[in-house]
FISE-885870 format. One record per residue: x, y, z of N, C-alpha, C, O in turn. Coordinates in pm, whole numbers, padded with zeros to 5 digits, always signed. Layout:
// residues N
XYZXYZXYZXYZ ...
//
This chain:
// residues 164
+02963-05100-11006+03059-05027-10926+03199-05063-10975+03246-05173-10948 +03271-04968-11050+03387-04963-11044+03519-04902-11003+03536-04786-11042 +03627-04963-10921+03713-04864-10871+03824-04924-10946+03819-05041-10984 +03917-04852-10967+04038-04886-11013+04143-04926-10951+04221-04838-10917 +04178-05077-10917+04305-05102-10860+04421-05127-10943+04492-05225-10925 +04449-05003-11070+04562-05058-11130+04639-04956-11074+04571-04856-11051 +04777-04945-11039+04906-04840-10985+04914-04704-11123+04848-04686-11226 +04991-04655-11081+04998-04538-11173+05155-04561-11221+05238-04625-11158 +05178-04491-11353+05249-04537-11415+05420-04565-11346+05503-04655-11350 +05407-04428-11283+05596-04465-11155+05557-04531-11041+05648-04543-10959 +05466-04571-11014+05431-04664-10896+05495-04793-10982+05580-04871-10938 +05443-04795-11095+05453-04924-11168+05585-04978-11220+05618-05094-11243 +05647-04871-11233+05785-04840-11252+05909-04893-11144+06013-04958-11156 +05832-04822-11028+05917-04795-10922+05890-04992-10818+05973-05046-10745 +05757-05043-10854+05735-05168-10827+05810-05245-10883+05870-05319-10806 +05849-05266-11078+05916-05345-11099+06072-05350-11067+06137-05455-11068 +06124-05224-11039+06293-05210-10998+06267-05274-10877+06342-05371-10875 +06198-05271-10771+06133-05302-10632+06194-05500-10652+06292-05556-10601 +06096-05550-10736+06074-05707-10789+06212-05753-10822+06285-05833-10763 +06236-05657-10968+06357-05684-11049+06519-05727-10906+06605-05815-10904 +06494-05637-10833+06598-05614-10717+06578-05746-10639+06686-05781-10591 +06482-05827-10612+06473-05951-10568+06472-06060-10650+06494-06053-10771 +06434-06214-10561+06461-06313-10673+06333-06346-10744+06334-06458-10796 +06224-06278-10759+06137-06281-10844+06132-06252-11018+06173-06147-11068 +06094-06327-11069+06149-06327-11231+06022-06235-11304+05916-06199-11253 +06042-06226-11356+05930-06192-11442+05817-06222-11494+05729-06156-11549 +05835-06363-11461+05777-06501-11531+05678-06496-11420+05557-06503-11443 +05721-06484-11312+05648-06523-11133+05529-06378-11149+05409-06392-11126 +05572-06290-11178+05506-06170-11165+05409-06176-11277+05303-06120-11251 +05417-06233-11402+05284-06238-11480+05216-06317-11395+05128-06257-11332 +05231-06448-11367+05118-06547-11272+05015-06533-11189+04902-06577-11172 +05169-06375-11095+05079-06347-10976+04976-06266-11025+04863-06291-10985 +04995-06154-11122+04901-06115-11183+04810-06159-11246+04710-06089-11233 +04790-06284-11340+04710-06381-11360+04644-06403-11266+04523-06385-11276 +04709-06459-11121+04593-06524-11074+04548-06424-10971+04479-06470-10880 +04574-06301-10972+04498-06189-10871+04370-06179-10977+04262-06226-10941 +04385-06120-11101+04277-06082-11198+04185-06253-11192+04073-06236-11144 +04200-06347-11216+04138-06435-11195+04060-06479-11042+03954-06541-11049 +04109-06451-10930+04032-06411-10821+03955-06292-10829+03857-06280-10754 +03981-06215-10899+03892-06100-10913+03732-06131-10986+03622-06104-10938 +03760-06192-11107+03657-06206-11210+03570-06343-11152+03458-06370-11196 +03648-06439-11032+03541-06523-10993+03502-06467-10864+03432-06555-10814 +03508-06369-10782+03498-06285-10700+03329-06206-10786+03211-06217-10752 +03396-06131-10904+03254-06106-10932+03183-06164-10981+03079-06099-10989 +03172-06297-11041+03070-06350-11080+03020-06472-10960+02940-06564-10976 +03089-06441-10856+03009-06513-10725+02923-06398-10690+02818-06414-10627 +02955-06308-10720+02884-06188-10619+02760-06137-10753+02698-06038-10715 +02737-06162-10826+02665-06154-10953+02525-06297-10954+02404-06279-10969 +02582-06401-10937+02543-06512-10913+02481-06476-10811+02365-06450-10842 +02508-06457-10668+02442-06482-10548+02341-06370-10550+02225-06395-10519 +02382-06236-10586+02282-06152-10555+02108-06188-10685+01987-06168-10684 +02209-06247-10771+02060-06303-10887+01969-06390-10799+01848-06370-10790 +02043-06499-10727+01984-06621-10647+01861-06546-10550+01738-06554-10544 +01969-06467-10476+01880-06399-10366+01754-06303-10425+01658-06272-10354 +01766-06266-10548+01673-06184-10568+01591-06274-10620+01483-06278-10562 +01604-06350-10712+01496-06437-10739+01415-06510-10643+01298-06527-10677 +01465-06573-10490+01377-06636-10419+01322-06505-10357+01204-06491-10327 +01379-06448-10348+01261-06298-10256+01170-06290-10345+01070-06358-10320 +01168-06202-10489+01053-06223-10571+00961-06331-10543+00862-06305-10475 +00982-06459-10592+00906-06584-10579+00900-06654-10479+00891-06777-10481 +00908-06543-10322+00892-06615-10185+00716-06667-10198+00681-06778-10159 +00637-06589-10246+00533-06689-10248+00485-06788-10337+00382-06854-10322 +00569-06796-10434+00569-06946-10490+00639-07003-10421+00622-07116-10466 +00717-07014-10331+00873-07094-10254+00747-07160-10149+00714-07278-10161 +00678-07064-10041+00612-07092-09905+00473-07074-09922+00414-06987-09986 +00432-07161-09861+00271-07208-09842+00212-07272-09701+00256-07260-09587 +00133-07322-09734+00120-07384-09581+00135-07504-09556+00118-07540-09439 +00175-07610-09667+00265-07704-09640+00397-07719-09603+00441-07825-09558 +00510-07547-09632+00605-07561-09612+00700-07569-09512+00714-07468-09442 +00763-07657-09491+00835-07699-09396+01002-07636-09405+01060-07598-09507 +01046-07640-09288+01213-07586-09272+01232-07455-09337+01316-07439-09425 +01115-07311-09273+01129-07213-09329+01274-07183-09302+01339-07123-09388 +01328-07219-09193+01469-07142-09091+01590-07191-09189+01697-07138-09159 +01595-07291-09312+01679-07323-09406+01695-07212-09512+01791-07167-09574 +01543-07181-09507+01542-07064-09637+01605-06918-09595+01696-06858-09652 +01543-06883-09496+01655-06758-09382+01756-06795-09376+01831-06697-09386 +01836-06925-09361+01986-06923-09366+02060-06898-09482+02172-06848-09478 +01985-06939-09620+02025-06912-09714+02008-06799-09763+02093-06770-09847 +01904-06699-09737+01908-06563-09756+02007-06485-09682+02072-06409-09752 +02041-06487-09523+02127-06441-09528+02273-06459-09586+02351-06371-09622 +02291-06602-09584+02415-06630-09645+02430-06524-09758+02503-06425-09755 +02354-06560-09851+02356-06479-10008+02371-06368-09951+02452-06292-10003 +02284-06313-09804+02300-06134-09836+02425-06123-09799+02461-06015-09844 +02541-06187-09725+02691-06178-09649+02818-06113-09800+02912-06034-09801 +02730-06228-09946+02826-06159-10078+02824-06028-10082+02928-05980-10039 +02725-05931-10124+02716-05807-10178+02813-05788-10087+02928-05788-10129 +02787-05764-09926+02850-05707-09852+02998-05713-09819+03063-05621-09769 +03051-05858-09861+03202-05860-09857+03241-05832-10009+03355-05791-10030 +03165-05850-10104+03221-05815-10237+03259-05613-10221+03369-05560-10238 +03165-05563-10196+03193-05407-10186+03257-05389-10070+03306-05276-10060 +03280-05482-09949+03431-05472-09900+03585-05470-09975+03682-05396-09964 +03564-05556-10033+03695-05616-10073+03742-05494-10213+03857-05473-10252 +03589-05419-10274+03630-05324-10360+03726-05200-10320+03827-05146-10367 +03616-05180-10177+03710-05043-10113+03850-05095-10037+03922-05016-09976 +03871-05196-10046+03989-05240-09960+04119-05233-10064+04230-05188-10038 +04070-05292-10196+04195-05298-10276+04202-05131-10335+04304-05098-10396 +04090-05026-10316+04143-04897-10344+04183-04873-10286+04245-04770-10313 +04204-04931-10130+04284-04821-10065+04439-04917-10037+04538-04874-09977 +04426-05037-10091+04597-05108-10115+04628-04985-10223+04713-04900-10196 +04548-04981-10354+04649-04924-10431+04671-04734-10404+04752-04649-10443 +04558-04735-10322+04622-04587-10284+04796-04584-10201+04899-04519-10220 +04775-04636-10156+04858-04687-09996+05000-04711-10078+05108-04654-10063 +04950-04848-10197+05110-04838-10257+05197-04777-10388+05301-04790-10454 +05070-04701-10373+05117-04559-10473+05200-04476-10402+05315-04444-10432 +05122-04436-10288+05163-04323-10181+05359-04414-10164+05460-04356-10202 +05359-04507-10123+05408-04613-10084+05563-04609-10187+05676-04592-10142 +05529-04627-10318+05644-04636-10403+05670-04488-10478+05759-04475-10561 +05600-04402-10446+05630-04241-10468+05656-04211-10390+05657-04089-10411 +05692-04228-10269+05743-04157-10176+05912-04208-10173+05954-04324-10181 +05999-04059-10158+06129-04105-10133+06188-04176-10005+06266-04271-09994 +06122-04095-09911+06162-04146-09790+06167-04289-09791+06257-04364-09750 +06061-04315-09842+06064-04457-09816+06131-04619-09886+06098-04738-09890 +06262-04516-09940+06302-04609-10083+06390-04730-10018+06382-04844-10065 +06504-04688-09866+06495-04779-09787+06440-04913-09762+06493-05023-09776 +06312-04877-09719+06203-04955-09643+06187-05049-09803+06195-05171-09821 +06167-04966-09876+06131-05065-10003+06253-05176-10052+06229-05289-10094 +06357-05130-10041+06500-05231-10100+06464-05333-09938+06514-05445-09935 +06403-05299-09847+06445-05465-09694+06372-05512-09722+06402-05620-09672 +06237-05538-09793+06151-05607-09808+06168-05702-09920+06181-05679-10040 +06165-05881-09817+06190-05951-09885+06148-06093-09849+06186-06207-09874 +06019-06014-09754+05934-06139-09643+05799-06071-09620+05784-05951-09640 +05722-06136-09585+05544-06095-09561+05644-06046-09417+05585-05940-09404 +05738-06044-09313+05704-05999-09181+05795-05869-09181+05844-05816-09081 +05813-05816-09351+05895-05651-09382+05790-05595-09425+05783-05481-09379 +05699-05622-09494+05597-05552-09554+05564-05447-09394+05551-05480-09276 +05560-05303-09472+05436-05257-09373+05332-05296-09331+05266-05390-09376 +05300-05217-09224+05188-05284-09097+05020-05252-09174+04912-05307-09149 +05040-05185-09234+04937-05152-09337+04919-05240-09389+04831-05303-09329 +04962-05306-09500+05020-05372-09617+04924-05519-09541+04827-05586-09574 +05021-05515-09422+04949-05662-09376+04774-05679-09351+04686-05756-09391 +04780-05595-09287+04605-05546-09235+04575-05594-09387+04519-05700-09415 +04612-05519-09461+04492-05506-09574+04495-05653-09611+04395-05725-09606 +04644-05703-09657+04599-05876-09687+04549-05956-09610+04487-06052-09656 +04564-05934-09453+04482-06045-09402+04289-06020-09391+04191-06095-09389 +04307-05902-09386+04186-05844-09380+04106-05897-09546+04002-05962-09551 +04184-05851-09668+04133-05948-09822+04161-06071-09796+04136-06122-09905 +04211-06193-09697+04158-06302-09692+04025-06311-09604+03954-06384-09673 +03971-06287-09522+03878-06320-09438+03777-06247-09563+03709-06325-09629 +03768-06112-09590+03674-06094-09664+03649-06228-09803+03554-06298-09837 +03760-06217-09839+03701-06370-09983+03667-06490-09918+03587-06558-09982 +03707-06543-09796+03636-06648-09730+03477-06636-09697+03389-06722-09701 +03470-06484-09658+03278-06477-09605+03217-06487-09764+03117-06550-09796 +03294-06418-09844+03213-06397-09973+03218-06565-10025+03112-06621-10048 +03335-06630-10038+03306-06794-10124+03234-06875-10027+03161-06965-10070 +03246-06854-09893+03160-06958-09826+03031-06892-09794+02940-06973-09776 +02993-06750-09780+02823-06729-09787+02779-06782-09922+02658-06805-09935 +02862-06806-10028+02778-06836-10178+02721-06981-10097+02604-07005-10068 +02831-07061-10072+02802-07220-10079+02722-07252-09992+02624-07325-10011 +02765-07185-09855+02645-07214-09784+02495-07146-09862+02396-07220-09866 +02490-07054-09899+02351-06995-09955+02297-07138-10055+02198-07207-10033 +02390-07152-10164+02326-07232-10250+02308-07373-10169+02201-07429-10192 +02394-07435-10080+02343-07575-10066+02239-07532-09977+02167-07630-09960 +02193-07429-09907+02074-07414-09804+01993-07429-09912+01911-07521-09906 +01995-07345-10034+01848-07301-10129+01854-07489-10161+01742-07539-10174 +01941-07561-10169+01898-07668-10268+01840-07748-10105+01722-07785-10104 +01930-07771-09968+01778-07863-09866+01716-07825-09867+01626-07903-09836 +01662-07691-09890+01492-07631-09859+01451-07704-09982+01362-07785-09955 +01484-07705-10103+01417-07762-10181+01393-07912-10190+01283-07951-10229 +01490-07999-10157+01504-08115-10135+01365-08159-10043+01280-08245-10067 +01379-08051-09915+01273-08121-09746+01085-08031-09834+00973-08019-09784 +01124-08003-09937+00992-07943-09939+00945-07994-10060+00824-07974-10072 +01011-08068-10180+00990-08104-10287+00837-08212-10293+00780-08220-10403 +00785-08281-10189+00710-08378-10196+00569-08292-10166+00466-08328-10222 +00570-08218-10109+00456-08087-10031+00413-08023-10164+00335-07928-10164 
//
C-alpha cells in the first residue's frame, strides 16, 4: 500500500517562504525531514516485522500448542498485540494523506496567506493540523508498543513452555 505524502510542487514552494519567514534555517528543515522519513521506514518495518511474527505463529499454532501447553492467554495477548500494528500502521497511512491533502489545500489557498505568516507556535497551527498530530502520536505509540508487547509476550510463552 502506497499513498503519497509528498506536497505538490507550490505547496512546496509556498511552505518554504512559510519556514524561510521564520527562525527556522534550512539546516533544521533537512533534519526534520530526516527524521520524519526515518520514523516512517521504522514505522514500516515494525509493521512488516509484526505482521511476519503474527503470521508465522498462526501457521505453526499447532506446533506452538499441545496438551502440555501452558499460559495459552500469553499467546492471545501477543496475537492481539501484533494484530493492533497492521491496524495503526494503515491508520497512520490514511492520516498523513489527508495532512498532505489538508496542507496542500492549506498553502494554495489565498485566503489563507494571513493565517499562514501568524503561525509561529503548535497553539497557531489550525485545529485540523493539531487533530492530525496528536492523533499521529497515539497512533505510533499503539503501533511501537503493540510490537513490544507482542514480541516480549511471544518470547514468555516461550520461556513458561520451553521445558513441556
Amino acid at each position: 500500500m502506497t499513498i503519497s505524502t509528498k506536497y505538490c510542487a507550490e505547496c512546496e514552494n509556498r511552505r518554504r517562504r512559510l519556514v524561510e519567514g521564520h527562525s527556522m534555517d534550512e539546516k533544521a528543515v533537512q533534519h526534520l525531514t530526516t527524521a520524519t522519513e526515518n520514523i516512517s521506514q521504522a514505522c514500516e518495518s515494525v509493521f512488516q516485522l509484526s505482521t511476519g511474527a503474527l503470521a508465522l505463529s498462526i501457521t505453526f499454532k499447532g506446533s506452538l500448542v499441545n496438551d502440555t501447553t501452558v499460559h495459552l492467554w500469553i499467546l492471545a495477548v501477543a496475537w492481539i498485540s501484533l494484530s493492533i500494528v497492521p491496524v495503526s500502521y494503515v491508520v497512520l497511512k490514511l492520516i498523513n494523506a489527508d495532512e498532505s491533502m489538508f496542507l496542500c489545500d492549506f498553502f494554495q489557498n489565498p485566503d489563507n496567506e494571513n493565517q499562514q505568516q501568524k503561525i509561529s507556535s503548535f497553539r497557531e497551527l489550525p485545529r485540523k493540523i493539531k487533530w492530525l498530530i496528536m492523533t499521529k502520536a497515539i497512533f505510533h505509540l499503539f503501533l511501537f508498543s503493540g510490537f513490544i508487547v507482542g514480541i516480549l509476550c511471544f518470547l514468555a510463552f516461550a520461556i513458561k513452555n520451553i521445558n513441556s
